[in-house]
C-alpha positions in Angstrom: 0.0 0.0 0.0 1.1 3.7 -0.9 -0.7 6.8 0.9 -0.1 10.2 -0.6 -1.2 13.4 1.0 -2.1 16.2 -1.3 -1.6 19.6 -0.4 -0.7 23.3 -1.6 2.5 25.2 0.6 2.0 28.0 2.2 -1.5 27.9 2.5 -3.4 26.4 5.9 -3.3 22.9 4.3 0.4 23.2 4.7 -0.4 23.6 8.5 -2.9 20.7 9.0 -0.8 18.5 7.2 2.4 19.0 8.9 0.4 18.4 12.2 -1.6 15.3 10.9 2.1 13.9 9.2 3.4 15.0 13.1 0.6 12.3 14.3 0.9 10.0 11.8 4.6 9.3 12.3 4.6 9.1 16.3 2.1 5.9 15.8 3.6 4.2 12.2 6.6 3.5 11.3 5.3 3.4 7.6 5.5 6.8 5.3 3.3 8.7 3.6 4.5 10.7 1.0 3.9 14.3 1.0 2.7 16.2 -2.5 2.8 19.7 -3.1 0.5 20.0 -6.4 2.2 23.1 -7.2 5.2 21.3 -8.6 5.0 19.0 -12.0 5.2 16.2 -10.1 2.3 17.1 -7.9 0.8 18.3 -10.5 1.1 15.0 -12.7 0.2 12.5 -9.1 -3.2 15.0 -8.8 -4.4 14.5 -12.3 -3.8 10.9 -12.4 -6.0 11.1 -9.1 -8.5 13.7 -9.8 -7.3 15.6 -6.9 -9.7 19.0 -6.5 -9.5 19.9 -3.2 -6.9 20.7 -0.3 -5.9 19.2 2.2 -6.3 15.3 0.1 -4.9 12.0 1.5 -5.0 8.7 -1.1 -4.2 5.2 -0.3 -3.2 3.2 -3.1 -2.0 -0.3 -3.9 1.3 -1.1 -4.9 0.4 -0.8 -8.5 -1.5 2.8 -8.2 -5.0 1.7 -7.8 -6.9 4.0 -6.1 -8.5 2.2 -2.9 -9.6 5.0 -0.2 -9.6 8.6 -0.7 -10.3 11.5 1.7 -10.9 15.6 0.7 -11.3 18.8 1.8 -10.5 17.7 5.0 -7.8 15.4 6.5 -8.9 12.1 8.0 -8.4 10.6 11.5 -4.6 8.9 11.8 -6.2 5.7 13.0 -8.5 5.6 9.8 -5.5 5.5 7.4 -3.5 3.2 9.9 -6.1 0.5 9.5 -5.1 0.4 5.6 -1.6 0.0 6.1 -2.0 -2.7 9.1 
């Protein structure tokens, strides 16, 4: 499983997610990689997900298929936990 966490610097997202990725990391050992979609690799990752909104956290398989996605707001650390467990 991959999770990605969409988000725009500089803006309040950047805030939330720092804090959630904060959280995250104290309980898992496992990463979640961390996408700015004002880059062209952001940019590229949020098409290929339909990413709209800000703050946006995607678990994946191994393989890129979408299997849970969360926006607009960022989801509790336990509820992406239980996809990587």
């Amino acid at each position: 499983m991959k999770v990605y966490i969409f988000y725009r610097a500089n803006t309040e997202s950047d805030i939330a997610v720092d804090n959630f990725l904060r959280l995250f990391h104290d309980r898992q050992a496992a990463q979640i990689r961390r996408v700015d979609v004002d880059t062209r690799d952001g940019d590229d990752l949020s098409r290929l997900y339909s990413i709209m909104s800000y703050p946006t956290v995607v678990v994946t398989t191994d393989d890129g298929q979408q299997i849970r996605l969360w926006h607009g707001s960022l989801p509790l650390v336990g509820e992406v936990t239980l996809y990587l467990n």
